[in-house]
MMTF fields as JSON, N, C-alpha, C and O atoms, coordinates in Angstrom:
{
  "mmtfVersion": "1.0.0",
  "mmtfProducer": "UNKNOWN",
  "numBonds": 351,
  "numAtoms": 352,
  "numGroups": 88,
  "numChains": 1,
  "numModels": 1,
  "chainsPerModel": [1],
  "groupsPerChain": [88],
  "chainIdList": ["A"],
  "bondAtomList": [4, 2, 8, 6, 12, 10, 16, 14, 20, 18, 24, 22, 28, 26, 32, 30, 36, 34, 40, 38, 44, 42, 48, 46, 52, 50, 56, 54, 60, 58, 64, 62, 68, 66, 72, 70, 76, 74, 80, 78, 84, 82, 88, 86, 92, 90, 96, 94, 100, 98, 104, 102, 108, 106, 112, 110, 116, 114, 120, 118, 124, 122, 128, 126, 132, 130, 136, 134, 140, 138, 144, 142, 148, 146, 152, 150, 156, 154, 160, 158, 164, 162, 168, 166, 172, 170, 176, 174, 180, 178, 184, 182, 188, 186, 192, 190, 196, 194, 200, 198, 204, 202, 208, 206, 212, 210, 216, 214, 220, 218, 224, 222, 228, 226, 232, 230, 236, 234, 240, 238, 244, 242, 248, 246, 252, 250, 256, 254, 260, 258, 264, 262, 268, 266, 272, 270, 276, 274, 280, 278, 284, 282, 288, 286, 292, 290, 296, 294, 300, 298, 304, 302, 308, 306, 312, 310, 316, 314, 320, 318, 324, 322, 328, 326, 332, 330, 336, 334, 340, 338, 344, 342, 348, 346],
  "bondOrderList": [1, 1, 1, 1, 1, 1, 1, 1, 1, 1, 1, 1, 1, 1, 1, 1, 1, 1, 1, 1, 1, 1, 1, 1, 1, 1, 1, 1, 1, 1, 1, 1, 1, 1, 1, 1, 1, 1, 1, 1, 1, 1, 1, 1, 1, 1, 1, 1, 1, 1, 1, 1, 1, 1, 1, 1, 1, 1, 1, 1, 1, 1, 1, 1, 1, 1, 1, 1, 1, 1, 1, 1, 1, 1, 1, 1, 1, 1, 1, 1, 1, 1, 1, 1, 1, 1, 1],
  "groupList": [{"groupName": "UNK", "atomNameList": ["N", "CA", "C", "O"], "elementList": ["N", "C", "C", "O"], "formalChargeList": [0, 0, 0, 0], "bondAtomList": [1, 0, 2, 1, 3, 2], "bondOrderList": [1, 1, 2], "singleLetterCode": "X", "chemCompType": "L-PEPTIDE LINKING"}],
  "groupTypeList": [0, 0, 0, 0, 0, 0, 0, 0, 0, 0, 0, 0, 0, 0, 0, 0, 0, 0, 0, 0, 0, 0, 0, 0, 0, 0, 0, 0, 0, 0, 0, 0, 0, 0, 0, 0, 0, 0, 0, 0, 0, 0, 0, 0, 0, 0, 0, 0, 0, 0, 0, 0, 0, 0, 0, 0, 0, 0, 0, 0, 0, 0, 0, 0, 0, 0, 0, 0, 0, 0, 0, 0, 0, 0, 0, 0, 0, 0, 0, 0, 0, 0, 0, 0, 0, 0, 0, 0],
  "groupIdList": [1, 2, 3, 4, 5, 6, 7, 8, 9, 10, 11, 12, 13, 14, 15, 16, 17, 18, 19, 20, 21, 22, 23, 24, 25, 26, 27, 28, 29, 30, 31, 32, 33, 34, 35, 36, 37, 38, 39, 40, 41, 42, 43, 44, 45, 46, 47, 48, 49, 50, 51, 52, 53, 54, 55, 56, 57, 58, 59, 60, 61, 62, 63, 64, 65, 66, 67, 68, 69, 70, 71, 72, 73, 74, 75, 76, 77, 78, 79, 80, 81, 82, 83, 84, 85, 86, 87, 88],
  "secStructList": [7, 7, 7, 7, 6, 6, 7, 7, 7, 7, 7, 7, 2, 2, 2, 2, 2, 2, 2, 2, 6, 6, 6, 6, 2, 2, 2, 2, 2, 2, 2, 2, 2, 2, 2, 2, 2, 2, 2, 2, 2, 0, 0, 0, 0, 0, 1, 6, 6, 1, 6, 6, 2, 2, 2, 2, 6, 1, 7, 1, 7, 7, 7, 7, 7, 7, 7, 7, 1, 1, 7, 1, 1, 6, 6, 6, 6, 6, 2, 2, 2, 2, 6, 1, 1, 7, 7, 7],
  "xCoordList": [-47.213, -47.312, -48.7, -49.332, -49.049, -50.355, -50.691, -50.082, -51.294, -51.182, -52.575, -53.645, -52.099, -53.073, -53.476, -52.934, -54.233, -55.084, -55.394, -55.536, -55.51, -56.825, -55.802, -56.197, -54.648, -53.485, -52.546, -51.895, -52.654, -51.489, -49.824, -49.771, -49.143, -47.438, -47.528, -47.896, -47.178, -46.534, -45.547, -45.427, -44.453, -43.425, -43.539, -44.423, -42.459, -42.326, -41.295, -40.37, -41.419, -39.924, -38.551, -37.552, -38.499, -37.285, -37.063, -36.012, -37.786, -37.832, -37.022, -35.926, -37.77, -37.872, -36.628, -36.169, -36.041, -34.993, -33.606, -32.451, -33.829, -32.777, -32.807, -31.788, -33.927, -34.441, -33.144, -32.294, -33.364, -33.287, -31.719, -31.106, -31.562, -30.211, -29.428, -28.311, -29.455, -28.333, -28.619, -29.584, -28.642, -28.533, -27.193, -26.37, -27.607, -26.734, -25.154, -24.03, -25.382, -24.068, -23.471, -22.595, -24.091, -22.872, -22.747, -21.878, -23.333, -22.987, -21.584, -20.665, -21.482, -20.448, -19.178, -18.072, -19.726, -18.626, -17.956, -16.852, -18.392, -18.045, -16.713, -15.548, -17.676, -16.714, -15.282, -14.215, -15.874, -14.211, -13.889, -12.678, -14.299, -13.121, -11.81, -10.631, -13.099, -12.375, -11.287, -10.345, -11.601, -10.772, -9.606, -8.528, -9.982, -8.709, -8.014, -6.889, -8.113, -7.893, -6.511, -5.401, -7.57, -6.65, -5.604, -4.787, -5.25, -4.478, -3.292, -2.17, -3.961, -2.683, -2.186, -1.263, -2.488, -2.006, -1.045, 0.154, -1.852, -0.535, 0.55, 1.719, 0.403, 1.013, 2.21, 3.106, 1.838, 3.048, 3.644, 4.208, 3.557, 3.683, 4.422, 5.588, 3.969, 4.482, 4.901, 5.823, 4.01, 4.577, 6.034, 6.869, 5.946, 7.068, 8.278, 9.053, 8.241, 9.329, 9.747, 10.918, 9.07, 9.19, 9.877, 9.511, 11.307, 12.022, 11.564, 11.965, 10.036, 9.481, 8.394, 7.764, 8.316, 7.213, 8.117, 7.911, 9.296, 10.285, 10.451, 10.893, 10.251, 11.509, 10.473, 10.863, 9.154, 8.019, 7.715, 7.242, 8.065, 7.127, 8.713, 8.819, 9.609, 10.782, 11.028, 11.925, 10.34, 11.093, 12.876, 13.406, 13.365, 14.579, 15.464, 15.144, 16.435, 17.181, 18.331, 18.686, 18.733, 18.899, 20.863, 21.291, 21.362, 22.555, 23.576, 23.583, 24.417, 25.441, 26.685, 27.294, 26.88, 28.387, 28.989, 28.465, 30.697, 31.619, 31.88, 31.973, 32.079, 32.487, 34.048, 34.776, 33.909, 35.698, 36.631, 36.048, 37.616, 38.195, 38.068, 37.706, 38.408, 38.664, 37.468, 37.649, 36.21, 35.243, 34.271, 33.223, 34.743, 33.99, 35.219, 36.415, 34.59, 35.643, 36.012, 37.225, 35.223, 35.329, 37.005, 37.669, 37.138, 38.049, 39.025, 39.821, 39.278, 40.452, 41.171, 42.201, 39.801, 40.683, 40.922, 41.07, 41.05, 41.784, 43.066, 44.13, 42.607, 43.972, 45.053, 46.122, 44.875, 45.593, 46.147, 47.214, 45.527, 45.846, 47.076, 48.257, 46.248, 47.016, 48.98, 50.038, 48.459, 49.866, 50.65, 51.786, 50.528, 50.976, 51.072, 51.484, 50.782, 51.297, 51.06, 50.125, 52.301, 52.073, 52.012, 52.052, 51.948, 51.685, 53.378, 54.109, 53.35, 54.821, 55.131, 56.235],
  "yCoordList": [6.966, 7.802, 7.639, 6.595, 8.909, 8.696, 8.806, 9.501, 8.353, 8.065, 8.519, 8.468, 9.182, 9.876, 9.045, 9.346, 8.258, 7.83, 8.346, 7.655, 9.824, 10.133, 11.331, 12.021, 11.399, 12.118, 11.147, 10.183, 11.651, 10.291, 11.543, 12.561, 10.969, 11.607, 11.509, 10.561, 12.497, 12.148, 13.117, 14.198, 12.14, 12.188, 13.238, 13.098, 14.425, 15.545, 15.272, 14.53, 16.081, 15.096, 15.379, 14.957, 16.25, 16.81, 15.44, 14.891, 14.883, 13.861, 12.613, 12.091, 12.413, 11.63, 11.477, 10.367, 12.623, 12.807, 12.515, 12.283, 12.552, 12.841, 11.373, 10.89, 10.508, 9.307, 8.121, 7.369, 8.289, 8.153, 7.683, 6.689, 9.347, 9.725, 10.395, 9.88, 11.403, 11.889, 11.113, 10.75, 10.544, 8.957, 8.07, 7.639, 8.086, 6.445, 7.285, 6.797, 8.181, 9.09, 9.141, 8.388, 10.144, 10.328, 9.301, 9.499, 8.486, 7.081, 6.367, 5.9, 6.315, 5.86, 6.73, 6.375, 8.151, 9.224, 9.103, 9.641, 8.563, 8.842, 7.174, 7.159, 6.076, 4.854, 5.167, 5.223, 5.387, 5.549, 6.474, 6.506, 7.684, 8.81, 8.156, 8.425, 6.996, 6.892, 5.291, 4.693, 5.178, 3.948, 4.703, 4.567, 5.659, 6.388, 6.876, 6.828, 7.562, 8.229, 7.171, 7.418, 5.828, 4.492, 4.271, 3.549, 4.493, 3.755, 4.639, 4.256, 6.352, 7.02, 7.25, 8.055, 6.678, 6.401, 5.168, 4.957, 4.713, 2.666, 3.443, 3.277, 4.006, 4.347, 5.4, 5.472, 6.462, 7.225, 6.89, 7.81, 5.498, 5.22, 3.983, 3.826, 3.306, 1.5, 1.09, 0.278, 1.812, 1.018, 1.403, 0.743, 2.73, 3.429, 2.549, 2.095, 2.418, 1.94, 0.605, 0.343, -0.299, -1.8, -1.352, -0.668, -2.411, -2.748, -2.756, -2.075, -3.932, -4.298, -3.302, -3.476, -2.661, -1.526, -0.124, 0.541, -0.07, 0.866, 0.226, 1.034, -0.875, -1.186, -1.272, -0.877, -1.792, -1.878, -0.575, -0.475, 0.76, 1.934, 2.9, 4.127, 2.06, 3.297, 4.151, 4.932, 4.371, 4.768, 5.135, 6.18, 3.866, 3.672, 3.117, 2.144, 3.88, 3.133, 1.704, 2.217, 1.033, -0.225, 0.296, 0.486, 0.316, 0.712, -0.515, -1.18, -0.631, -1.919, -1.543, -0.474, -2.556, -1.941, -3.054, -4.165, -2.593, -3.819, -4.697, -4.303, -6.154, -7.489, -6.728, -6.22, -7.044, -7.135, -8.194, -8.535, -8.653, -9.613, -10.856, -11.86, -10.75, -11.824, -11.617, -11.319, -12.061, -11.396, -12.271, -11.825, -13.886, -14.942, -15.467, -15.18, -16.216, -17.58, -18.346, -18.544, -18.906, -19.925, -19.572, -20.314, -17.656, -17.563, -17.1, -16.329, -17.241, -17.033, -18.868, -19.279, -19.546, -20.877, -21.763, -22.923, -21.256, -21.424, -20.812, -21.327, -19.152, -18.351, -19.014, -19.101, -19.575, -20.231, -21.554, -21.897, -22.232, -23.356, -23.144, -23.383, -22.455, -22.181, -21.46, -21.513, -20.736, -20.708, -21.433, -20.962, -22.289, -23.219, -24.551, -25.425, -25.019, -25.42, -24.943, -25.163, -24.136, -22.901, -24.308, -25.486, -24.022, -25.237, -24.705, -23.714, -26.066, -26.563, -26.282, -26.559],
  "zCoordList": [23.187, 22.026, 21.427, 21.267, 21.123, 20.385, 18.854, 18.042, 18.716, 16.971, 16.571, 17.177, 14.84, 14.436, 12.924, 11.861, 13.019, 12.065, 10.765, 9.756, 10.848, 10.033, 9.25, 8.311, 9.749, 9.088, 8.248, 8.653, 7.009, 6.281, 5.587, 4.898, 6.043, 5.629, 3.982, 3.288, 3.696, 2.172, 2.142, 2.719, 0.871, 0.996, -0.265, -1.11, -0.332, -1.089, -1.917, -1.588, -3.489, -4.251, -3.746, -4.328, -2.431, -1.878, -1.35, -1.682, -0.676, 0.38, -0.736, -0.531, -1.695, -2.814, -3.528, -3.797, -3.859, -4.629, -3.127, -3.484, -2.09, -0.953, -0.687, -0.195, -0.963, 0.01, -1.25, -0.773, -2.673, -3.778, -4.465, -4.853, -4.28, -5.142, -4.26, -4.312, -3.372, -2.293, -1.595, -2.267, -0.86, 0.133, 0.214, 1.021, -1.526, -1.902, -2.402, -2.289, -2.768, -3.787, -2.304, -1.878, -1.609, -0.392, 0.721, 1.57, 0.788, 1.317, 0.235, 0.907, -0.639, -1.618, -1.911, -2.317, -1.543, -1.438, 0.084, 0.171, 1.122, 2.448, 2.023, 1.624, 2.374, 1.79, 1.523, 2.135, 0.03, -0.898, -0.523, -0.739, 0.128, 0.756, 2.212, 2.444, 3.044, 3.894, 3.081, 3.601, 2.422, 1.411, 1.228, 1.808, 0.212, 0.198, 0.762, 0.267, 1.953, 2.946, 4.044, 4.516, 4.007, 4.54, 3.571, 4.142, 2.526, 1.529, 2.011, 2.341, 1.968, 1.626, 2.61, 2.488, 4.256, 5.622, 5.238, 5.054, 5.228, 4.534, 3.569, 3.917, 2.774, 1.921, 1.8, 0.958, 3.291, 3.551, 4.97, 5.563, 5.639, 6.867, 6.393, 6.753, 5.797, 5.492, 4.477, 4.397, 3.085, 1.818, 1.135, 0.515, 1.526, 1.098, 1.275, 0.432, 2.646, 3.219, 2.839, 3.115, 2.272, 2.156, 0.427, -0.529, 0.873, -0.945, -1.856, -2.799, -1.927, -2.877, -3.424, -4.467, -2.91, -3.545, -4.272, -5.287, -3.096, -3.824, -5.176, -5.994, -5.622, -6.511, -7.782, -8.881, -7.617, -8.48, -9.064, -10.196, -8.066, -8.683, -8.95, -8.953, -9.118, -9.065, -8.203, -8.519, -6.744, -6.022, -5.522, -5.146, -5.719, -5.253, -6.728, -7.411, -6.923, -8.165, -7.742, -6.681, -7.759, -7.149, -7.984, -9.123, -6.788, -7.284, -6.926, -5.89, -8.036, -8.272, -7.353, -7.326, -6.698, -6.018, -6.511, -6.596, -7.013, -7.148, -6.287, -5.124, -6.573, -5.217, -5.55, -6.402, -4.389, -3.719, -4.577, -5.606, -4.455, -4.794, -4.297, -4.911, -3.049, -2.353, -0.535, 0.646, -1.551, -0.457, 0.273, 0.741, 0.387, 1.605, 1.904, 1.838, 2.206, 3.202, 1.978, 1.916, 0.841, 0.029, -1.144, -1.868, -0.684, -1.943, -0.867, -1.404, 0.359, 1.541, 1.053, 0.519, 1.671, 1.834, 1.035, 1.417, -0.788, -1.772, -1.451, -1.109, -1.704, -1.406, -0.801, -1.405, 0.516, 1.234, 1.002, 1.513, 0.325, -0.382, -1.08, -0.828, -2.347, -3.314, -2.929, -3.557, -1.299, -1.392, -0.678, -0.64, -0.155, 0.522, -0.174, 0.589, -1.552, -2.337, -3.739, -4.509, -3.886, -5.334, -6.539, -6.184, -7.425, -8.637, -9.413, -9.398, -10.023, -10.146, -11.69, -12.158]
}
């Protein structure tokens, strides 16, 4: 390559203002677009789905179901006790 000495570049305020201020803005706009962009992939693929995020943002209303009566082992093998010697 040959080089020219006796020619010097200057930079124009297009150059100036692009080199400057559009540079850095859409470098910071590209980022957080693809930031965001990742979140709301995680976010309609994975977070949704996990309890604990349902339950933090109200997603899911957490509904009460009644216990049964007689609903482990611990209240059978009273039951059974109890009837096999009823109280006096």
């Amino acid at each position: 390559m040959e080089s020219f000495p006796d020619q010097e570049f200057s930079f124009s305020n297009w150059d100036y203002f692009s080199f400057v201020l559009l540079r850095p803005v859409l470098a910071i706009l590209f980022t957080l677009s693809l930031l965001f962009f990742g979140w709301f992939l995680a976010w309609k693929l994975v977070l949704v789905h996990v309890p604990l995020v349902q339950e933090i943002f109200g997603l899911r209303k957490k509904l009460v179901k009644p216990k049964p009566a007689g609903r482990g082992r611990i209240t059978q093998f009273y039951n059974r006790i109890n009837a096999q010697n009823p109280l006096q």
